[in-house]
N, C-alpha and C positions, 0 to 999 in steps of 0.2 A: 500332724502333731496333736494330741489328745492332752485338754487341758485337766488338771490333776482335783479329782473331786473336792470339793470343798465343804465343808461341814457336811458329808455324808449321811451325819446321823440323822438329821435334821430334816431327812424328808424319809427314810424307811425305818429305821429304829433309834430313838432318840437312847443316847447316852447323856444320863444324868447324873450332875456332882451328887453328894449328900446332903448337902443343903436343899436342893431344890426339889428332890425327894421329900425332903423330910416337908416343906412348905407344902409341896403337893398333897403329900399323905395325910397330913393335919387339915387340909382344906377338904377332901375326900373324906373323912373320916369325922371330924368335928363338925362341918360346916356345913356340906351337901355334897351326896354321893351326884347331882346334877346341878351345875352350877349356873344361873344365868349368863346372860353375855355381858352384864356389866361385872359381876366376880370373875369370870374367867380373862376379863381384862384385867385384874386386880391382880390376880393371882399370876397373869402371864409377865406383867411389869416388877412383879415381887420375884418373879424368878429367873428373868431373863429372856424367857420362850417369848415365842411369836404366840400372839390366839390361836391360829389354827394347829400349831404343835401342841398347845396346852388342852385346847379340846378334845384331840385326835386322842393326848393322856388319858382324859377323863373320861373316854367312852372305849378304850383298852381298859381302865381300871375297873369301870366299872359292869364290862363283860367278864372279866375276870372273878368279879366279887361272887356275879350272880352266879354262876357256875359252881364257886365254893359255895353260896348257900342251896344247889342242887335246884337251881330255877337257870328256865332257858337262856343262853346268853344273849337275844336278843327276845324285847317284849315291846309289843304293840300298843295294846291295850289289856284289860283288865280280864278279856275275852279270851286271848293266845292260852 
């Protein structure tokens, strides 16, 4: 008997209310597109995520971004 997955989202694709988008988006966008670890705790407690959910956001969003500004979606250094 196979126990019945439980928050799914929550380790391959996180499904988010609009709230917590919207928290996120506004910390990504107003705050820092890289957040230390003491904001990303801030921001994981203001939304409900776990840190590493709210990180894992932060570094999808912000490959995402850099892709829309036509820069590689991951960077090293100043060097890449």
């Amino acid at each position: 008997m196979s126990l019945p997955q439980k928050d799914k989202w929550r380790s391959d694709s996180t499904e988010l209310t609009n709230q917590q988008m919207e928290v996120l988006e506004y910390n990504f966008n107003s705050i820092s597109k890289q957040p230390h670890s003491t904001s990303i705790m801030l921001i994981a407690a203001e939304t409900g995520l776990t840190e590493e959910e709210t990180k894992k956001w932060f570094k999808e969003r912000l490959a995402k971004w850099r892709e829309s500004e036509g820069l590689p979606r991951h960077c090293r250094s100043v060097m890449d």
